[in-house]
C-alpha positions in Angstrom: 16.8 6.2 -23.1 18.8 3.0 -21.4 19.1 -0.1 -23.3 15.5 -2.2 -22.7 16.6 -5.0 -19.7 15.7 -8.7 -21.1 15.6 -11.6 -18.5 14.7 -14.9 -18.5 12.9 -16.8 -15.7 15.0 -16.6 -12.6 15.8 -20.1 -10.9 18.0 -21.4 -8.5 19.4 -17.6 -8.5 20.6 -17.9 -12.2 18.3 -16.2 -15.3 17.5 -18.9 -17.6 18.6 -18.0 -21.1 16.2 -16.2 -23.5 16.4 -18.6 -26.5 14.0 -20.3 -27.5 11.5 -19.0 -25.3 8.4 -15.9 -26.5 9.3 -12.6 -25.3 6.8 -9.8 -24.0 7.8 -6.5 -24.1 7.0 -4.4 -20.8 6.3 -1.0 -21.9 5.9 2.7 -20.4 2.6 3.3 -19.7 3.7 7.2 -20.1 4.5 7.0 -23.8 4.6 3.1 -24.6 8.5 3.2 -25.2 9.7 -0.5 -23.9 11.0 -0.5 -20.6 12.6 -4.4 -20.9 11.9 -7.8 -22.5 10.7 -10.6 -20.7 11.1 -14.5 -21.7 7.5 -15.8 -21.0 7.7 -19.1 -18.6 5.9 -22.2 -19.5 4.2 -24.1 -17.0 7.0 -26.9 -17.5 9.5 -23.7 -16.0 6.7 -23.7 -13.4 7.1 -27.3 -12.5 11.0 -27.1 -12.2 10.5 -23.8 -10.2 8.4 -25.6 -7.6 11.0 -29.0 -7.7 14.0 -26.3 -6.6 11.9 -24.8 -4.3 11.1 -28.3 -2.9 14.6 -29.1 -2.9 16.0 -26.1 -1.1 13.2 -25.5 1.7 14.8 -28.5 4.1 18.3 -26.7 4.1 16.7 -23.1 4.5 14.2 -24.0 7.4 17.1 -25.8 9.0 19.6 -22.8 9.2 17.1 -21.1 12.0 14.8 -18.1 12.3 17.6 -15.6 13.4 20.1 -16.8 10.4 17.6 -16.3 7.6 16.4 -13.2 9.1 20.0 -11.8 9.0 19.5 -12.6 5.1 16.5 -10.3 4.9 18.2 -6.9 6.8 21.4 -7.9 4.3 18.5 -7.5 1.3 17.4 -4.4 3.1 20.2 -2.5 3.0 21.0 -3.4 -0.3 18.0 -2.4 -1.3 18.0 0.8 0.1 21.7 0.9 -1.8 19.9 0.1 -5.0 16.7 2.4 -4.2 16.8 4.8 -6.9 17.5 2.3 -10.1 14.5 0.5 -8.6 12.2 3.6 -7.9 12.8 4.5 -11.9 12.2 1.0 -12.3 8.8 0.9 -11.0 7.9 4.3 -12.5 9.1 3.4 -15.9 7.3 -0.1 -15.8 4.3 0.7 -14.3 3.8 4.4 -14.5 3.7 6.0 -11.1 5.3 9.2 -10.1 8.8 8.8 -9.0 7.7 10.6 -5.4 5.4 7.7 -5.0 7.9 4.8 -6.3 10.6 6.7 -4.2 8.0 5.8 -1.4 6.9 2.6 -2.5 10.8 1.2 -2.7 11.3 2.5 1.0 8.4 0.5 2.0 10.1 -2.7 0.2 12.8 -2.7 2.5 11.1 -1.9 5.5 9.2 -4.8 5.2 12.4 -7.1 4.9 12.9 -5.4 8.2 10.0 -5.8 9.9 9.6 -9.3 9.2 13.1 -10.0 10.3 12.2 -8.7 13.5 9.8 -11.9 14.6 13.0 -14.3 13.9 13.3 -14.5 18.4 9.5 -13.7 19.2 7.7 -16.8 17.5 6.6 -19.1 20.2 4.6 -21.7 20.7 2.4 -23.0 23.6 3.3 -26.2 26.7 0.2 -27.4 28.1 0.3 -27.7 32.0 -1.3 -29.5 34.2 -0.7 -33.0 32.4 -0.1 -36.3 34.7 3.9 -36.4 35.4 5.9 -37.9 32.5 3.8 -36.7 29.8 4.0 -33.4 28.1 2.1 -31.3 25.0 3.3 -28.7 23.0 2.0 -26.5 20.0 5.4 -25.7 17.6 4.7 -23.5 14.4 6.3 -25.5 11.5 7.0 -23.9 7.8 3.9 -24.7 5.6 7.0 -25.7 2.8 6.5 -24.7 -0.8 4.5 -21.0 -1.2 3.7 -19.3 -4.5 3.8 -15.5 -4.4 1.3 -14.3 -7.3 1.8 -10.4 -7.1 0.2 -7.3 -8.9 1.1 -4.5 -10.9 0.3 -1.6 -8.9 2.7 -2.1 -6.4 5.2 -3.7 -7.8 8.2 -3.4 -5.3 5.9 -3.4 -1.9 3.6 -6.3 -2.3 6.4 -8.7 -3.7 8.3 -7.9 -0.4 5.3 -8.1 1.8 4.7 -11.9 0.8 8.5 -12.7 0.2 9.6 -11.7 3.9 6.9 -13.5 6.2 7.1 -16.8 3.9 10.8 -16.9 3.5 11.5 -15.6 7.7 8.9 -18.9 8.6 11.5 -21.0 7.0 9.3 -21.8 3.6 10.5 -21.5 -0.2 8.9 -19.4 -3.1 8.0 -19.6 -6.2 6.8 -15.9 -7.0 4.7 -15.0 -10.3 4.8 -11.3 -10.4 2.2 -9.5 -13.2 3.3 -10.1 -17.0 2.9 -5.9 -16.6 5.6 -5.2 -14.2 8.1 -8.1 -14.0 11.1 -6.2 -13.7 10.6 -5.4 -10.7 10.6 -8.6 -9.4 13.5 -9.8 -10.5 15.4 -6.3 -9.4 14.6 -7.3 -5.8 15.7 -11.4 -6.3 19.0 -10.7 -7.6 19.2 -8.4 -4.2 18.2 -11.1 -2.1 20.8 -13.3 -3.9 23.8 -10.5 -3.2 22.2 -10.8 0.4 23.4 -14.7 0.4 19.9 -16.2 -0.5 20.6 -19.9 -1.8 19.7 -20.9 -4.8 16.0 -22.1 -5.2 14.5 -20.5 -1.8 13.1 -17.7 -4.5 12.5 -18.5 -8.2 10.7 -15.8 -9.7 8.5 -16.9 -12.7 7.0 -14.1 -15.7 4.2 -15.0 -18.0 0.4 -15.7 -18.5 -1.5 -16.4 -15.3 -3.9 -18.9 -16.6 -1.3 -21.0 -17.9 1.2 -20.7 -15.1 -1.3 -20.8 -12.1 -2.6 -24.2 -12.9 0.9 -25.8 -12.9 2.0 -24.1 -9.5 -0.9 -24.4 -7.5 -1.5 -28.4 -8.5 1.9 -29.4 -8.1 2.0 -31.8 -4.8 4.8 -30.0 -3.8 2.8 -26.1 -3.0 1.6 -25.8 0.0 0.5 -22.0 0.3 -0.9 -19.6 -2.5 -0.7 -15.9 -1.2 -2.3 -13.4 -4.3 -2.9 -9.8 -3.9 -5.1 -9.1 -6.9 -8.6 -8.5 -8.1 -11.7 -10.5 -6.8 -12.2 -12.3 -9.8 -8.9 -13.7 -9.4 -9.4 -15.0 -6.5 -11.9 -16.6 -7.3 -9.9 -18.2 -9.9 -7.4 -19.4 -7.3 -9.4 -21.2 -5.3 -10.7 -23.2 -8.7 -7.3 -23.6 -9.1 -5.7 -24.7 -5.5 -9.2 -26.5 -4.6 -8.3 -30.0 -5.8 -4.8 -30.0 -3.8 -6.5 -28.2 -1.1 -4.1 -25.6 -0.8 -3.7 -22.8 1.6 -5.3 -19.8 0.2 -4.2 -16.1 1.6 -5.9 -13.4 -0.3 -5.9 -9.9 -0.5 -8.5 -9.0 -2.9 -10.6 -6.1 -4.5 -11.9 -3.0 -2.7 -14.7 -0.7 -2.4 -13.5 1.5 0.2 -16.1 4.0 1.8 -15.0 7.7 3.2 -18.2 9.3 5.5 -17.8 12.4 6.2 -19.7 13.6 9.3 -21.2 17.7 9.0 -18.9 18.2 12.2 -15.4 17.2 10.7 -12.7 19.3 9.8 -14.2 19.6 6.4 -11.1 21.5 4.8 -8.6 18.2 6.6 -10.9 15.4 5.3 -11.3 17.0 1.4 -7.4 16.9 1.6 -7.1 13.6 3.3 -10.2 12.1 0.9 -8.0 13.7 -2.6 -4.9 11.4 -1.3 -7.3 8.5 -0.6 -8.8 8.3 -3.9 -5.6 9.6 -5.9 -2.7 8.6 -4.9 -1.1 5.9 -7.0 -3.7 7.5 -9.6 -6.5 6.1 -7.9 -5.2 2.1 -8.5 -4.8 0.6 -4.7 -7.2 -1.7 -3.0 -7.8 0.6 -0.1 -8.0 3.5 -2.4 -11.5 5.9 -1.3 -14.2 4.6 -3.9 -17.2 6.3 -2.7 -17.6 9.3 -0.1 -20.9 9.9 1.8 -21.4 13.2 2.8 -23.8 15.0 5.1 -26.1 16.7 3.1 -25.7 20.0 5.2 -22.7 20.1 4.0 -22.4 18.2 1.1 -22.1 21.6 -1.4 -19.3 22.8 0.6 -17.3 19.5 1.0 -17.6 19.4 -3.0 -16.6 22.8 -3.5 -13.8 22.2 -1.6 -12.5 18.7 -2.9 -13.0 20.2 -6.5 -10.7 23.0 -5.7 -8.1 20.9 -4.6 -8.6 18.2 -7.5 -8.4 21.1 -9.9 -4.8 21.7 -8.8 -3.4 17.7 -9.1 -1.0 18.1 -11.7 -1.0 15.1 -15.0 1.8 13.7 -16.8 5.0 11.0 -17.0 5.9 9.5 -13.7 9.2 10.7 -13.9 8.5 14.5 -15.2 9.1 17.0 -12.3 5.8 18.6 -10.3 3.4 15.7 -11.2 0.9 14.3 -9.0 -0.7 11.8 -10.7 0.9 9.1 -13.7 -0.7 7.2 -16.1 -2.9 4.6 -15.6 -0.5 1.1 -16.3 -2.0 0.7 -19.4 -3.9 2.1 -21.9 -6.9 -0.3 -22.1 -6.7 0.0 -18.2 -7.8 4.0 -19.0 -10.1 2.9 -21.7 -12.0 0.7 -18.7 -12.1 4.0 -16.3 -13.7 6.2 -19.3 -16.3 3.6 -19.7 -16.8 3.5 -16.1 -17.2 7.4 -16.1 -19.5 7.1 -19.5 -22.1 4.8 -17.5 -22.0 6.7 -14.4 -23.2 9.9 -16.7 -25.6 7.9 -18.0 -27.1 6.5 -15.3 -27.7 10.4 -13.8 -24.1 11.3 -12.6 -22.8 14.6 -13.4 -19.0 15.7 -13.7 -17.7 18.1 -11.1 -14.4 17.8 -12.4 -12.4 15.6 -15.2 -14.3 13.6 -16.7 -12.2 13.0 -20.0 -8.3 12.1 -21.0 -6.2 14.9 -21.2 -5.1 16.5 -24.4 -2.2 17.7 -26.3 0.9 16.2 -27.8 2.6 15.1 -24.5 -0.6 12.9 -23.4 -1.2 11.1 -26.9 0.9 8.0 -26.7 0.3 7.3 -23.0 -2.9 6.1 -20.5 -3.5 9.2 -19.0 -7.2 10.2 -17.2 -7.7 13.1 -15.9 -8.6 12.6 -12.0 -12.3 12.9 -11.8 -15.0 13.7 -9.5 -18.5 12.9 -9.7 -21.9 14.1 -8.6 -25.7 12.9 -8.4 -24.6 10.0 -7.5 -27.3 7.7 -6.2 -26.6 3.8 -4.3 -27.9 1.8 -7.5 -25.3 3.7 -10.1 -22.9 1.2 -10.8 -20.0 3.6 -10.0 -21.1 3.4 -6.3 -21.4 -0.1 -6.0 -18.2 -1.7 -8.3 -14.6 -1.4 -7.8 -13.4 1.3 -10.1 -9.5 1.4 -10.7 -8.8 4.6 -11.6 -8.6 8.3 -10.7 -12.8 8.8 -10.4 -14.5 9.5 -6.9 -18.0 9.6 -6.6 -20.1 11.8 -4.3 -23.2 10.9 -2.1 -25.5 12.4 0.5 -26.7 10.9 3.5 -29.1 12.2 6.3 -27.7 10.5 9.5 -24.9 8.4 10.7 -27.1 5.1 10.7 -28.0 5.6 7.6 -24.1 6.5 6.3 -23.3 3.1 8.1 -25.9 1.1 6.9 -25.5 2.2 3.2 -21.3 1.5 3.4 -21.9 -1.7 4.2 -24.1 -2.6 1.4 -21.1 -3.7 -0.6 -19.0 -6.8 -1.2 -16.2 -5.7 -0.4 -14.9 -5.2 3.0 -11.3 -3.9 3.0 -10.6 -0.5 3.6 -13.2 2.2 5.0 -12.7 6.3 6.5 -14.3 8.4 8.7 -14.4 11.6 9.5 -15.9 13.4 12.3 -14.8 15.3 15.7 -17.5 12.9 18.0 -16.0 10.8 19.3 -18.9 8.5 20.2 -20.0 8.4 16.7 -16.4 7.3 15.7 -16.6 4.5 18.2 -19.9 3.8 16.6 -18.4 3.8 12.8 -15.7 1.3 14.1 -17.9 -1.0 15.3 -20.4 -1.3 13.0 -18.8 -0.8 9.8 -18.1 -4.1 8.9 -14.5 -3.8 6.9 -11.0 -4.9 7.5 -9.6 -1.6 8.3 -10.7 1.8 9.6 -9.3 5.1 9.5 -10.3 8.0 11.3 -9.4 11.3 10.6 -6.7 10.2 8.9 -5.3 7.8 5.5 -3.5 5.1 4.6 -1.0 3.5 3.6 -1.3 0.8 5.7 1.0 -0.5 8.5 2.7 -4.0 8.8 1.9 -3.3 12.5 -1.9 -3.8 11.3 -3.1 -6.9 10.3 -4.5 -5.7 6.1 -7.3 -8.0 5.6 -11.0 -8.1 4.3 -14.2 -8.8 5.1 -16.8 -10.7 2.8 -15.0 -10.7 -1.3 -11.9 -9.0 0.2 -10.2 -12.1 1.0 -9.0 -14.6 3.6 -6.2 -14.4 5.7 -4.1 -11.2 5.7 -1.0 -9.7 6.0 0.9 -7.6 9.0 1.9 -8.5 12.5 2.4 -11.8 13.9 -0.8 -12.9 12.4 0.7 -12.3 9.1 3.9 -14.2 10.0 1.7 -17.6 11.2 -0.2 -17.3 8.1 2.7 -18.6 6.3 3.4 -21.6 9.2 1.9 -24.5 10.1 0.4 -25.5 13.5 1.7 -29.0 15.2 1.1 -30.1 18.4 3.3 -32.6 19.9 2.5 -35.7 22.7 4.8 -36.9 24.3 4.9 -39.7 27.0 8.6 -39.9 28.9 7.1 -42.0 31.6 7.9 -46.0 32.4 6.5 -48.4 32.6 4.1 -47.2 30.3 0.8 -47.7 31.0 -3.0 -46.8 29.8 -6.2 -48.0 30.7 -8.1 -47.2 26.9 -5.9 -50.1 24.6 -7.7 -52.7 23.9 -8.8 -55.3 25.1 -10.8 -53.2 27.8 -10.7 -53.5 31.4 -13.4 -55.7 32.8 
């Protein structure tokens, strides 16, 4: 095993020495061997973080769209150079299997691409039709200071996906990635610094949230928060930004729906609805939560989907032939067996799983076995909260309207599927079904060509497409009067 990696808080592209400071180990959710050790920020690091940031966002917005987005394809290709060391990375830190991180890492890159690709199509708007001499325009403006507070289960992707957009609009960062899966992070800073990133436009900040968040979010200098994370944090942001009334972007928790109409491809959508719900071992936002099937079909749709889960293969991200890793941490497992205890209780029954696995191999790590659940009725408490883990619940429905009507009773609103060969009741699933994103026939991941945003607890704002770029940017509009003499009829004192 390599020698643990131990950083300090990264600011103005230099790691601040670890002495002095606590240390938290990051640790392998496979076995709990320690993966690095991190020096734990202090909200005065926070302060100082936000003061470079502050200092460098004049320069950075000044250089120009097209120059800073050269910057970002420079951090993409290193990246990709870099792509296996980080795909390890992410594995080793947060437990995924390397097929996914390999993936995920891909996906970091791409988004450094994408993004750079807006640095000539941002316009604004000139209002015609003003009196001669005067003119209006709307300009997009950076919003200045943004802090990037990131999660664990994607711990490449998501740090890119906020880091491109605010750095391309010609803002600074401050990112907080999770205590869980700092390493990350910082792999993809010290790129961006090889890519000719000046010092302070990304300070990159690893410790307790509940200390940190207070100082970065209520310093006069933060403009923007963007947090992909769990509802409840959320909601913790916006306590924290409220008194600064600052920006809020927030991708939040999910509770994503799969209906599955008695005319679909039922042998495609028990594939596609294994992926939805397993992949990433069932920890992703948009990951399937809860499936509605007809009940005319709803024996051989299970049959099915247990046939397949019985095949997904257990065990260390980077072991050969696995499907599914660890959870990231063992009381992160513990949480998904309770979740799967109440269920029972409640009138479940287990098709499939149900338990951790066994044997020496499994005993050290955060390891469930991916689960599937029957009986499942609307007020069981695995239908109706976010479950993070490797469990899918079943449910029978007797119409569409009803399947509809029952998906939205949630409150979430990110992700949703559907699958059926009508095409008139797809239309009617998109329309009705009142979430962020719908897939039909098909999965996710999502595209940076969609705009990823939910409805109701899901969040505000989003991420993807232009929208996602003007997120991150301030709207101006500029009057202008070039004619003389001047002259106005409203200036006190009033005509007569």
């Amino acid at each position: 095993m390599s020698t643990p990696l131990a950083h300090g808080p990264f600011l103005d592209n230099a790691y601040v020495p670890l002495e002095g400071r606590a240390v938290d180990d990051v640790t392998d959710p496979s076995d709990g061997s320690v993966v690095g050790r991190v020096g734990r920020a202090t909200p005065d690091d926070a302060r100082a973080a936000i003061d470079s940031a502050a200092r460098a966002q004049s320069g950075w917005e000044a250089i120009g769209a097209a120059a800073r987005a050269k910057i970002l394809l420079r951090a993409a290709d290193l990246l990709r150079a870099r792509a296996d060391e980080l795909a390890r990375l992410v594995t080793r830190e947060m437990g995924k299997v390397l097929y996914e991180s390999r993936a995920e890492v891909e996906g970091a890159a791409e988004n450094f691409e994408y993004y750079a690709a807006f640095a000539r199509t941002l316009t604004g708007e000139e209002v015609a039709g003003l009196p001669r001499g005067q003119t209006m325009r709307l300009i997009w403006v950076p919003r200045g200071v943004v802090v990037g507070i990131t999660p664990w289960n994607f711990p490449a992707a998501t740090v890119t996906r906020k880091i491109a957009p605010a750095l391309l609009g010609g803002n600074t960062m401050v990112l907080k990635p999770s205590s869980n899966t700092p390493l990350s992070a910082y792999l993809i800073a010290e790129v961006l610094r090889e890519a000719g990133l000046p010092p302070g436009v990304l300070n990159v900040l690893a410790g307790p949230g509940g200390k940190l968040g207070p100082a970065l979010l209520q310093h006069p200098k933060c403009s923007t928060v963007t947090l992909t994370g769990s509802t409840a944090s959320g909601v913790e942001v916006l306590k924290a930004a409220a008194p600064g009334v600052v920006k809020c972007l927030l991708e939040l928790g999910g509770k994503a729906p799969v209906l599955v109409h008695r005319d679909a491809d039922l042998d495609w959508a028990a594939r596609a609805t294994v992926w939805a719900r397993f992949w990433n071992a069932g920890q992703a936002c948009i990951a399937a939560e809860r499936c509605y099937v007809d009940g005319t079909v709803a024996s051989a749709f299970q049959e099915k989907l247990v046939s397949l889960v019985r095949r997904l293969r257990v065990g260390p991200g980077l072991a050969p032939g696995v499907d599914l890793g660890p959870l990231y941490s063992r009381r992160a497992r513990d949480a998904v067996a309770e979740d799967v205890g109440k269920a029972v209780r409640d009138g479940a029954s287990v098709a499939v799983g149900g338990k951790a696995p066994s044997g020496p191999s499994f005993e050290h790590g955060a390891f469930y076995l991916p689960t599937v659940l029957g009986d499942v009725t609307d007020d069981n408490p695995v239908a109706r909260e976010e479950v993070f883990g490797p469990v899918l619940p079943l449910l029978t429905y007797r119409d569409w309207d009803e399947a509809i009507a029952r998906a939205n009773e949630s409150r979430y609103g990110l992700s949703s599927y559907v699958f059926t060969r009508d095409l008139s009741l797809a239309e009617k699933a998109i329309r009705e079904i009142r979430f962020g994103e719908t897939y039909v026939n098909r999965v996710g991941p999502e595209s940076p060509q969609g705009y990823h945003a939910g409805f109701r607890q899901s969040g505000l704002g989003g991420e993807g497409t232009v929208w996602g770029v003007r997120d991150y940017l301030q709207l101006k509009t500029v009057y202008v009067d070039w004619s003389e003499p001047h002259a106005a009829d409203y200036f006190l004192p009033y005509p007569g």
